[in-house]
C-alpha positions as a Python dict, from the first residue, in 0.01 Angstrom:
ca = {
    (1, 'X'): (0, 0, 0),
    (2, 'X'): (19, 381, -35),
    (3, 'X'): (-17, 468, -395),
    (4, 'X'): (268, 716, -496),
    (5, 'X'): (335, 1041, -440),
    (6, 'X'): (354, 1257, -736),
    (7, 'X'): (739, 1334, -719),
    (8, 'X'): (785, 936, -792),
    (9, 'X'): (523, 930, -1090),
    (10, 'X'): (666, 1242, -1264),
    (11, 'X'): (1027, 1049, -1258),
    (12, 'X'): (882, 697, -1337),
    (13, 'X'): (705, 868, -1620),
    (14, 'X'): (997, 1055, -1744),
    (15, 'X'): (1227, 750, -1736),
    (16, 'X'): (971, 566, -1895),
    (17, 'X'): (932, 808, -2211),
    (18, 'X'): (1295, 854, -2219),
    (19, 'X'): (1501, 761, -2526),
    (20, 'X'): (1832, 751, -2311),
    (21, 'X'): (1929, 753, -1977),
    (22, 'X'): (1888, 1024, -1756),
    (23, 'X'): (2097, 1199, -1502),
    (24, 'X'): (1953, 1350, -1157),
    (25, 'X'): (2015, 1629, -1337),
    (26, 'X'): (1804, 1564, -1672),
    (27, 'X'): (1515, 1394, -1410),
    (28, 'X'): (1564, 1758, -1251),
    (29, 'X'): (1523, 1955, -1560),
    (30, 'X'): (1164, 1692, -1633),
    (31, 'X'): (999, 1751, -1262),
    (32, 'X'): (1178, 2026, -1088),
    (33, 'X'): (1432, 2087, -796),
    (34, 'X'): (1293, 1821, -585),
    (35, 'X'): (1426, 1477, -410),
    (36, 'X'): (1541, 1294, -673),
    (37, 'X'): (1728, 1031, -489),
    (38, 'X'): (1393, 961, -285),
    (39, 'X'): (1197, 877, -607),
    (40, 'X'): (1478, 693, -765),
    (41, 'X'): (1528, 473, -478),
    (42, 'X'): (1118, 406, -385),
    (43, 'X'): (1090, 329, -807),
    (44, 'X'): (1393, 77, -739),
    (45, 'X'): (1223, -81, -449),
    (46, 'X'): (886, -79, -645),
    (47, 'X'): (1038, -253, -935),
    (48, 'X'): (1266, -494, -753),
    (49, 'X'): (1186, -839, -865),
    (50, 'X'): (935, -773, -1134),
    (51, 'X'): (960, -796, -1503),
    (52, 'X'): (1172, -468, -1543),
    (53, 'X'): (1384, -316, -1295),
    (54, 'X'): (1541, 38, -1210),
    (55, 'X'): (1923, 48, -1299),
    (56, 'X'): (2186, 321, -1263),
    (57, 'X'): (2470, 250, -1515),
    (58, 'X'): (2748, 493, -1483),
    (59, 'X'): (2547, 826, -1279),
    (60, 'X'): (2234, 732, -1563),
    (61, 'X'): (1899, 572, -1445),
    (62, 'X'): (1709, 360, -1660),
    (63, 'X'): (1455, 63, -1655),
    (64, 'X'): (1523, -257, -1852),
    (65, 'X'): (1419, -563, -1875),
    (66, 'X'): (1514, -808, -1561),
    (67, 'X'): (1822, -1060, -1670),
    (68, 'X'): (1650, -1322, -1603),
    (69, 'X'): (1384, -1291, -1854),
    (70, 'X'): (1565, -1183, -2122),
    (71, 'X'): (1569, -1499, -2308),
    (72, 'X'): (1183, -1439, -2333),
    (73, 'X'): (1222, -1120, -2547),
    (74, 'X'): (1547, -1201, -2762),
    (75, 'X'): (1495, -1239, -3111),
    (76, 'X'): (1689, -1339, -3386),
    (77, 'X'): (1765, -1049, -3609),
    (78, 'X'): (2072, -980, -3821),
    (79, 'X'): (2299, -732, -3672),
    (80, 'X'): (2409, -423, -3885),
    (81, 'X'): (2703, -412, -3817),
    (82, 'X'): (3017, -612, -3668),
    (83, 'X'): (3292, -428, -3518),
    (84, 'X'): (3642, -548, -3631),
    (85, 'X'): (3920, -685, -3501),
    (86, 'X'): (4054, -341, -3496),
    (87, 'X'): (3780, -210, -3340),
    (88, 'X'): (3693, -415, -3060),
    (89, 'X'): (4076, -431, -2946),
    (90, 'X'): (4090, -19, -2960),
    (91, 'X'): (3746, -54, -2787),
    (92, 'X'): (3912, -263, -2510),
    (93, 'X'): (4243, -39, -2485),
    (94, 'X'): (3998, 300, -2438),
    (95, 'X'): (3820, 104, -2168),
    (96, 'X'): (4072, -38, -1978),
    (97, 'X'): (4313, 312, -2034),
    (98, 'X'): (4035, 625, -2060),
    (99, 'X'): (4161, 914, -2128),
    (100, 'X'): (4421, 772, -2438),
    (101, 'X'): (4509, 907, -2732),
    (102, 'X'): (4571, 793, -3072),
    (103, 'X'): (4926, 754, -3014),
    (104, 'X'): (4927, 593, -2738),
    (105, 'X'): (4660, 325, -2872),
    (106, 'X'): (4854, 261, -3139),
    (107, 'X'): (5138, 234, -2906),
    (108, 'X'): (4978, -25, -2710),
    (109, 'X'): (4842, -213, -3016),
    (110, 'X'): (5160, -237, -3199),
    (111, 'X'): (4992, -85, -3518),
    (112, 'X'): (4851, 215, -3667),
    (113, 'X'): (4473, 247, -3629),
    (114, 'X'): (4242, 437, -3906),
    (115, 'X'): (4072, 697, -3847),
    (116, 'X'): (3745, 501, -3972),
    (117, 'X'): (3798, 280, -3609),
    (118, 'X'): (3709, 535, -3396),
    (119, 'X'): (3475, 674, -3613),
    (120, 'X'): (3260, 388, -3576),
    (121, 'X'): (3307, 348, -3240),
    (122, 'X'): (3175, 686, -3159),
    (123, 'X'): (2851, 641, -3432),
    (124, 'X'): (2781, 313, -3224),
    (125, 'X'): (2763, 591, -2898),
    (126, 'X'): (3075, 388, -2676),
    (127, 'X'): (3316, 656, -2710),
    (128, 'X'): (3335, 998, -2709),
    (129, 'X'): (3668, 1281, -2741),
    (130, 'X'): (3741, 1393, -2401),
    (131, 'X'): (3965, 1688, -2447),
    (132, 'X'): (4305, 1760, -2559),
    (133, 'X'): (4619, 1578, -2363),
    (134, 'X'): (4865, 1910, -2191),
    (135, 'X'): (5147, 1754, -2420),
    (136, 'X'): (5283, 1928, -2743),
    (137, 'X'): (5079, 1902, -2981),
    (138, 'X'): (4798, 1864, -2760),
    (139, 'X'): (4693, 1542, -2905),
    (140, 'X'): (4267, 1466, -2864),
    (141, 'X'): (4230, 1202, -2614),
    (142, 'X'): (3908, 955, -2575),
    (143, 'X'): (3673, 816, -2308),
    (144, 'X'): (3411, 545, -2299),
    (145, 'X'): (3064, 713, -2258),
    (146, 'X'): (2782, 611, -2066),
    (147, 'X'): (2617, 411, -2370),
    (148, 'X'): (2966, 198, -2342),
    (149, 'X'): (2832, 110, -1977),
    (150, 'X'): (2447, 23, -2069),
    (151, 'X'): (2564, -140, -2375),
    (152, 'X'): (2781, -437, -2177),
    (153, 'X'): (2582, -408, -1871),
    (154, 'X'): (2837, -230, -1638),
    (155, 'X'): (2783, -40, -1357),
    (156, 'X'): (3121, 144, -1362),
    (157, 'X'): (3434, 83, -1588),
    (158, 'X'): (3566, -91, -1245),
    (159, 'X'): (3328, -399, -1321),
    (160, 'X'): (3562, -467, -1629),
    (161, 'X'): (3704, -825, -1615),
    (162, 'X'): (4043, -860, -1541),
    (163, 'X'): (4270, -1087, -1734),
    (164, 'X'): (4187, -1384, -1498),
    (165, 'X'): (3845, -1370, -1547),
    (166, 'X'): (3925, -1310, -1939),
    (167, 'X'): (4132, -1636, -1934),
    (168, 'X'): (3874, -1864, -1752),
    (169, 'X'): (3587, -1732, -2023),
    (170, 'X'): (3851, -1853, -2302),
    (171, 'X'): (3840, -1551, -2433),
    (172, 'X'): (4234, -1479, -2489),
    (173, 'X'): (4364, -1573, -2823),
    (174, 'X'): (4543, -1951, -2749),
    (175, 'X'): (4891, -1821, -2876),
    (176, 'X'): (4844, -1497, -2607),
    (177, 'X'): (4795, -1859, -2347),
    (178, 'X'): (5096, -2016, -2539),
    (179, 'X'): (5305, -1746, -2483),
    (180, 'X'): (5263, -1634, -2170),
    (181, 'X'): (5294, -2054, -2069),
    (182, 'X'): (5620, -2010, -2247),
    (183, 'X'): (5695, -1714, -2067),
    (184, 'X'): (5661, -1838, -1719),
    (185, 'X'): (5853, -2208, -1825),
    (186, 'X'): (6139, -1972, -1973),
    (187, 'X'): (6170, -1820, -1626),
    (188, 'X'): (6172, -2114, -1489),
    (189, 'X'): (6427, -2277, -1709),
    (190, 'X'): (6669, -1955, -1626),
    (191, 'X'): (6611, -1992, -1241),
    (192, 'X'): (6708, -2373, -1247),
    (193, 'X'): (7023, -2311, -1477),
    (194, 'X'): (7081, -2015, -1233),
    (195, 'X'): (7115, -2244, -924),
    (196, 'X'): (7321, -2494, -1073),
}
């Protein structure tokens, strides 16, 4: 085995002493205009199947620790902080509906949301502003940001679960199951008294 070139050692060393993840562009700005994708790719193939591998998490590379070992490093340690109710279902609505503003969360939520909600969803890093909406008023809208993505473990907001995938984890409320059984046995109900 060749040892590597130094193109692939400037990049593994710059990932490595990175706080974040980097972007062709920041690798660029470390080790010059070179072939990036070249070294990115031989690191991934160096790494593949080893302790810590080379992942790209929305246009960001990064090494972490392989999924499968995980349970070797976790330790039990008291989280800071828990994001609400509120939080995690404005979280989920930015997700699922980047670019959104306020209005139109609070739209889809039913409720007002404080301004404390997003505030500490953008100290935790998982969303960002992302402009102004070309509406009167030109209301501030928000994105996820690539911290969202390396947080949950998501290549791209695509590898979201949909609501099927949602329901099989249980993770839907069991009056959100109740009512959309109740729903669908409603229709049914109509359609029978329909034919009749």
């Amino acid at each position: 085995m060749n040892p590597p070139d130094d193109l692939v050692r400037g990049v593994e060393a710059a990932l490595f002493a990175a706080e974040q993840p980097l972007s062709i562009a920041d690798l660029r700005a470390h080790v010059g205009d070179q072939d990036i994708a070249r070294a990115l790719e031989t690191l991934r193939q160096d790494y593949a199947g080893r302790g810590i591998e080379l992942v790209e998490r929305g246009s960001r590379w990064h090494f972490q620790t392989a999924p499968d070992l995980a349970h070797i490093l976790r330790r039990e340690r008291e989280e800071p902080r828990k994001l609400s109710r509120a939080g995690i279902e404005t979280l989920a609505i930015i997700a699922y509906h980047e670019p959104v503003s306020r209005a139109e969360i609070e739209a889809i939520r039913g409720v007002q949301i404080s301004k404390g909600t997003l505030d500490v969803l953008m100290e935790a890093g998982w969303v960002r502003p992302a402009g102004r909406r070309e509406v009167p008023g030109r209301p501030l809208i928000y994105a996820t940001t690539p911290d969202f993505l390396t947080h949950f473990g998501l290549e791209s907001r695509r590898d979201l679960p949909g609501i099927d995938d949602l329901r099989a984890a249980g993770l839907l409320d069991p009056i959100d199951l109740a009512m959309a059984e109740f729903d669908l046995s409603q229709g049914a109900l109509e359609s029978t008294d329909e034919s009749e």
